[in-house]
Structures are given as structure tokens and as C-alpha cells.
C-alpha positions in Angstrom: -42.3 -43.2 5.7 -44.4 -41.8 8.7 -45.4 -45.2 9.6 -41.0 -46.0 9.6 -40.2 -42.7 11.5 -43.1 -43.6 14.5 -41.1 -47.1 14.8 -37.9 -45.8 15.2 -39.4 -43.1 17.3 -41.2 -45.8 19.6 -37.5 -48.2 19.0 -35.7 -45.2 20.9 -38.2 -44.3 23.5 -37.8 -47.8 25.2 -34.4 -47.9 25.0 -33.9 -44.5 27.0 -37.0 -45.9 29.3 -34.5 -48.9 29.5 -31.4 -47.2 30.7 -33.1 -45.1 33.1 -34.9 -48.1 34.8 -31.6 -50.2 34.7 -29.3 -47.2 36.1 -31.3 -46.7 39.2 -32.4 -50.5 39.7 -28.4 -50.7 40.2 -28.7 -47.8 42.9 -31.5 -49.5 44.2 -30.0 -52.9 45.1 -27.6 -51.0 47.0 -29.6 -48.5 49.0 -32.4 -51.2 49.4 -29.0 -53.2 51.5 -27.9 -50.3 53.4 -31.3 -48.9 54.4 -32.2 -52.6 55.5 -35.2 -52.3 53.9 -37.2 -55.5 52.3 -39.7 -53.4 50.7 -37.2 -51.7 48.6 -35.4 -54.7 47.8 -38.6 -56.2 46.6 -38.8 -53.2 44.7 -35.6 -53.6 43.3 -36.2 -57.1 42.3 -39.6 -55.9 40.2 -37.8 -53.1 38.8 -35.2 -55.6 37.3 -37.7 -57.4 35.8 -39.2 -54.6 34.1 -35.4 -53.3 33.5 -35.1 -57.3 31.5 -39.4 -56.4 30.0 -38.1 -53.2 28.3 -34.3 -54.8 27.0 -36.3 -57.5 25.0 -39.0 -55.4 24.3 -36.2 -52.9 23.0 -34.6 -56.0 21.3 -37.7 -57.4 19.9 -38.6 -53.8 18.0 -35.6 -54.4 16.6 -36.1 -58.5 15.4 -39.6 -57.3 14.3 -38.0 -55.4 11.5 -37.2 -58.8 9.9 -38.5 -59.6 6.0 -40.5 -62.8 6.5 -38.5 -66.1 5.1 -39.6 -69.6 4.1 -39.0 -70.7 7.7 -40.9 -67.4 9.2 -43.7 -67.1 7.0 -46.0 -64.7 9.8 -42.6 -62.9 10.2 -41.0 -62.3 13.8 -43.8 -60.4 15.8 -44.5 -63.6 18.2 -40.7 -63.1 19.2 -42.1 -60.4 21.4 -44.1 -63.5 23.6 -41.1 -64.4 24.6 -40.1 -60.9 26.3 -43.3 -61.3 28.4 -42.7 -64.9 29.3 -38.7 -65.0 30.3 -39.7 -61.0 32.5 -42.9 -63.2 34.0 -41.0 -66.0 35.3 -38.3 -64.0 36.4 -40.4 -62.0 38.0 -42.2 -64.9 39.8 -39.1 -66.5 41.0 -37.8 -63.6 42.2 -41.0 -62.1 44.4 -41.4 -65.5 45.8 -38.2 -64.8 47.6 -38.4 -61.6 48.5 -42.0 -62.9 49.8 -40.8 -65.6 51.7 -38.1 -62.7 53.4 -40.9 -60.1 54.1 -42.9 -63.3 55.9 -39.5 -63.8 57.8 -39.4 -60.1 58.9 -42.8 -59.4 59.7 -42.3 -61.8 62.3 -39.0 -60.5 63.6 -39.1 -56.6 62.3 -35.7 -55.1 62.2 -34.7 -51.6 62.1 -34.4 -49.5 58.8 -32.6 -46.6 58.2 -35.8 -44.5 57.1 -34.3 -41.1 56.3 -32.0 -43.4 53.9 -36.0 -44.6 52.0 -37.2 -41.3 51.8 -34.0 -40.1 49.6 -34.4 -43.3 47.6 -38.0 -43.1 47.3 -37.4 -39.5 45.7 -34.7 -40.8 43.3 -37.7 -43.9 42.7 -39.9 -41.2 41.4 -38.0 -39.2 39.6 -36.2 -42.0 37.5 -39.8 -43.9 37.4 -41.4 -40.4 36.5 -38.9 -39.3 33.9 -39.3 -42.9 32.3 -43.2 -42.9 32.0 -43.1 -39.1 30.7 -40.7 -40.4 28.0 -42.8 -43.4 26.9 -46.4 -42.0 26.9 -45.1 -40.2 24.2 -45.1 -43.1 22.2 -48.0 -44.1 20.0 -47.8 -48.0 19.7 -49.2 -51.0 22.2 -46.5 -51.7 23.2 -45.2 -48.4 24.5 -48.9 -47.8 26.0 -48.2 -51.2 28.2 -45.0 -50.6 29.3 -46.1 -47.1 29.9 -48.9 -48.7 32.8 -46.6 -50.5 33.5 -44.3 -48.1 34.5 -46.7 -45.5 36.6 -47.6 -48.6 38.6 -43.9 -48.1 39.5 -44.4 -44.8 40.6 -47.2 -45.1 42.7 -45.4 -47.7 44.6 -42.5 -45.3 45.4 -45.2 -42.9 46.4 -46.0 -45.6 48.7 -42.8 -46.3 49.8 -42.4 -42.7 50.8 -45.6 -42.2 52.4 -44.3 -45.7 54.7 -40.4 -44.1 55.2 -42.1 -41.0 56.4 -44.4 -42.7 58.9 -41.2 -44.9 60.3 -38.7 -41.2 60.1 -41.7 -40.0 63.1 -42.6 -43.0 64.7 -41.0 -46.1 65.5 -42.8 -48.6 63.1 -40.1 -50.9 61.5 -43.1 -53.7 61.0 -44.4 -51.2 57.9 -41.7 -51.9 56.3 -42.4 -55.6 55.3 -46.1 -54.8 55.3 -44.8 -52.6 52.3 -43.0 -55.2 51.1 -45.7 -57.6 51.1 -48.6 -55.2 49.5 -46.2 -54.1 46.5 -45.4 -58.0 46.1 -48.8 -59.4 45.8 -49.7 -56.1 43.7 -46.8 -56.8 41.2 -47.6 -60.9 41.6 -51.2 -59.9 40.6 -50.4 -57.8 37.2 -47.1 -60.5 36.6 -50.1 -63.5 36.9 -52.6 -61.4 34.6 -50.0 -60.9 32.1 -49.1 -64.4 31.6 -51.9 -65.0 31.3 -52.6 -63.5 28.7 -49.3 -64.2 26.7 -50.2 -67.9 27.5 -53.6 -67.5 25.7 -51.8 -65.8 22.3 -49.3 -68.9 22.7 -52.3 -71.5 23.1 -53.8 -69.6 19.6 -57.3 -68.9 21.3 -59.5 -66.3 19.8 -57.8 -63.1 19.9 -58.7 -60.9 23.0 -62.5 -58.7 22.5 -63.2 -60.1 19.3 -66.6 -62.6 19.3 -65.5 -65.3 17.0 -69.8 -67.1 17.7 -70.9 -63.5 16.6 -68.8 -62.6 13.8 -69.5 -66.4 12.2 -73.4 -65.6 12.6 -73.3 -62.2 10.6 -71.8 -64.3 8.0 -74.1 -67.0 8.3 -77.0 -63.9 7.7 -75.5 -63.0 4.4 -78.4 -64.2 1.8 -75.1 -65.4 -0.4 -73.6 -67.5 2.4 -75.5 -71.4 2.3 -72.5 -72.2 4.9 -68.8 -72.4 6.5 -66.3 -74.5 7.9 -62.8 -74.2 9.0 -63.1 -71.2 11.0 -59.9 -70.5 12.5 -58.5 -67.1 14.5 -55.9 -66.3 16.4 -53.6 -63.6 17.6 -50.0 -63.1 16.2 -48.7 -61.3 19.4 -51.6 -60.1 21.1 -51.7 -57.1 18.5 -52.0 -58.2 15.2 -54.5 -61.0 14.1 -55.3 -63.8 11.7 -58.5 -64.9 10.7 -58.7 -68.3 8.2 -62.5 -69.6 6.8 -64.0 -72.1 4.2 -67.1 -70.4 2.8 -69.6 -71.8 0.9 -71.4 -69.8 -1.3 -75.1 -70.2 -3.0 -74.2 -66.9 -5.3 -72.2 -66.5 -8.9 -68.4 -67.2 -8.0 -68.0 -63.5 -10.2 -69.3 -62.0 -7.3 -66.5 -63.8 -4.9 -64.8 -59.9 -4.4 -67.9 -58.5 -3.5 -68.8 -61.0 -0.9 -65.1 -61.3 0.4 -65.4 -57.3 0.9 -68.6 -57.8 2.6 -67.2 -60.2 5.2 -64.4 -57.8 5.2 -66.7 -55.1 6.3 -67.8 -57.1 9.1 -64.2 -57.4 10.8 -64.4 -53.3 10.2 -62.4 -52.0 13.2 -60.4 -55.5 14.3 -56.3 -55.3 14.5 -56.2 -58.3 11.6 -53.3 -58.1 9.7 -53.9 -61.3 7.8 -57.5 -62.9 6.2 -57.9 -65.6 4.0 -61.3 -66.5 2.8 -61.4 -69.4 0.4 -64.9 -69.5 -1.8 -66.3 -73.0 -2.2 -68.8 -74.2 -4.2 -71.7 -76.2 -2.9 -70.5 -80.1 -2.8 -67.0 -79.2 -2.4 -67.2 -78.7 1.4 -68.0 -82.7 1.1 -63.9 -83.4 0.6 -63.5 -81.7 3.7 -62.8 -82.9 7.1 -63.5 -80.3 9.1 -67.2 -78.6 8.4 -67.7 -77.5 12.1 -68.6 -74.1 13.0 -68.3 -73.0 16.9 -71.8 -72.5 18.4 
């Protein structure tokens, strides 16, 4: 029941992170045009990518709910990948434009309405503040990303304010796209990272910290292992993983439990949601195609 009530808990948190990133991304397209300034506008365009991250991500807590079926036996949690794909892309196509405009200005600066950035970089900090306050409260990965996520937003509006401030004394309109430029390669850095990492869980590679060569030698070491094969692991959605072996034993198949707990034991502290460990005798690994291990 607790487990139920932190879901919901975590469900609403990024949906009220969601409208309060959406509402001011709206105000932000449109003091971003009248200020004339790219830096906001590149903003903007990163903060409707995360506005899109925390929809689907809101979405997705939702789909996640979903019994498994025949169709979906691992259920829907890799339904989230997508979230961080489609904001990725969008994100990429939409920085590369306001890149190729900040390149454009630099070389021709134009002037800003400054006292116009420093109102909106207050709003910026406030809505980005309130946002982060709201999801830190959260307890799941998921809110703990977007969460990092969201303070990097902050801290650029921190910037942006520190830059409006400089250009409200001094006439600097070239900060402006110099802005723009550092919060896009910033936010092109984390976008890059993030993909990543979502094309890794996609790819099935070994889920992220976990030493697949160690884990197989500990088995290996256990006096009632004479070998394995098939040793497969991979990541559901970068949260929850699966872990698949062929073990052949030397020992009394009575003692199968106690040696399946043992290997159990090793995994001790990993996010694996599903093991299977299927005890051979010795001989029947010689039906198998597969009898590689990964060293």
C-alpha cells in the first residue's frame, strides 16, 4: 500500500513540476521576442524540451501501471526510453537552431531590452525554483533526474541574470549570445550524455555500475559451480534489471535452492527485478550452442 501511495505521490509531483515548467516556457517565448534576447530564447527552447521530458515522463508513470500481457511480458517500463529519446532529439534539433542564431548575432550584436531579462530571469527562478522544491520531494529515479535536471535550469537563469545585470550598467549586447552559446553547449552536453545512456539500455548492454566479468568470477569461485554459459544482463529502463545464466553444477541438484540463493547473495544490493538461473547437469551444457562466458 505504501509502495502504491509513494507512486501516486511521485505520479502528481511531475505533473505539477509539468505545468509549472509549461506555463512559464509560454511566458518565455514571448518575453525571450520582446526582450530580443537569443539567450532566453535558447532558454525557452530547452525548457520546452524539458516541459515535453516531464509530460511523457508524467504519461509514462501512468503506462507503467499496466499488468503485463502475452505481448508485454517485461511489462511497460521500457515505454519510459522513449520519453528520453523523442525530449533528446527534440532538444537537439532545436539548440542547433538557436546555435546557428547565437553564431549569427555574435557577429552582428543587437540590442536587448535588459531591464525586460532581469524581470524574466526572476520569473525563471522562481517557476524553475518552485518546480525543483516540488520534485526533490519525491523519492524515485526518476523524480531524482528530473529534479538535476531541473536546478540546472536554475542556475542558468541565475546566469542569465547575472549577464542582464551587466548589459542594464554597461553597454554589452555581445553577452547576450555569449549566454546563449554557454547555456546551449551546456544543455547539448547533458542532452548528448543522456542519450547516451538511453541508447545503451536500448542496445541491452550491461546495466550501468554493475561488473558483469566480476560477478561471473564469484560464481565461477563457488566450489559447487564446474561452469556457465549463457550469461545474459541487461537493463529494463535504466532502473530495473535482468540477469539470465545456464549454470552447471558438480553438487546434488537437492541443493539447487541453496546455491541459486547463494548466487542471489552475490547480486546483494543490484536494482534486478528479474533472475533466472537454470541448473544443468554436467553433459547437458553439450546440447547447447552458446557455452561462452565474457572474459
Amino acid at each position: 500500500m505504501s509502495g502504491q501511495h509513494d507512486h501516486d505521490h511521485g505520479s502528481e509531483n511531475l505533473k505539477v513540476a509539468f505545468f509549472l515548467n509549461l506555463a512559464f516556457t509560454i511566458i518565455e517565448i514571448i518575453g525571450g521576442i520582446l526582450t530580443n534576447s537569443i539567450a532566453i530564447l535558447s532558454d525557452a527552447v530547452h525548457d520546452l524540451g524539458d516541459s515535453l521530458s516531464l509530460g511523457l515522463a508524467w504519461y509514462f508513470e501512468h503506462l507503467s501501471r499496466k499488468e503485463r500481457s502475452p505481448k508485454h511480458t517485461f511489462g511497460f517500463l521500457r515505454c519510459r526510453l522513449l520519453g528520453g529519446l523523442i525530449t533528446g532529439v527534440t532538444l537537439l534539433i532545436g539548440l542547433g537552431f538557436v546555435l546557428w542564431q547565437a553564431i549569427r548575432r555574435l557577429q552582428n550584436p543587437e540590442e536587448v531590452n535588459a531591464h525586460g531579462m532581469i524581470g524574466l530571469a526572476v520569473l525563471g527562478i522562481i517557476f524553475n525554483g518552485a518546480a525543483v522544491l516540488r520534485v526533490r520531494k519525491g523519492s524515485s529515479l526518476t523524480e531524482k533526474i528530473v529534479s538535476w535536471h531541473l536546478f540546472e535550469d536554475l542556475l542558468g537563469w541565475v546566469a542569465v541574470l547575472i549577464g542582464s545585470g551587466i548589459m542594464a550598467i554597461w553597454d554589452l549586447p555581445i553577452i547576450d549570445p555569449i549566454l546563449s552559446i554557454g547555456i546551449s553547449i551546456v544543455i547539448l552536453w547533458n542532452v548528448w550524455r543522456n542519450l547516451g545512456r538511453v541508447g545503451r539500455v536500448f542496445l541491452q548492454t550491461a546495466p550501468e555500475g554493475f561488473d558483469f566479468a566480476e560477478f561471473q568470477a564469484k560464481v565461477l569461485a563457488l566450489p559447487e559451480v564446474e561452469s556457465l554459459h549463457h550469461p545474459h544482463s541487461w537493463s529494463l529502463d535504466g532502473e530495473e534489471h535482468v540477469l539470465t545464466m545456464h549454470i552447471v553444477r558438480n553438487s546434488d541438484p537437492a541443493e539447487d535452492v541453496h546455491l541459486k540463493n547463494k548466487i542471489r547473495s552475490i547480486l546483494a544490493g543490484g536494482s534486478f527485478s528479474h533472475i533466472t538461473l537454470e541448473m544443468e547437469a554436467q553433459g547437458e551444457d553439450e546440447l547447447e550452442d552458446d557455452t561462452n562466458t565474457f572474459f
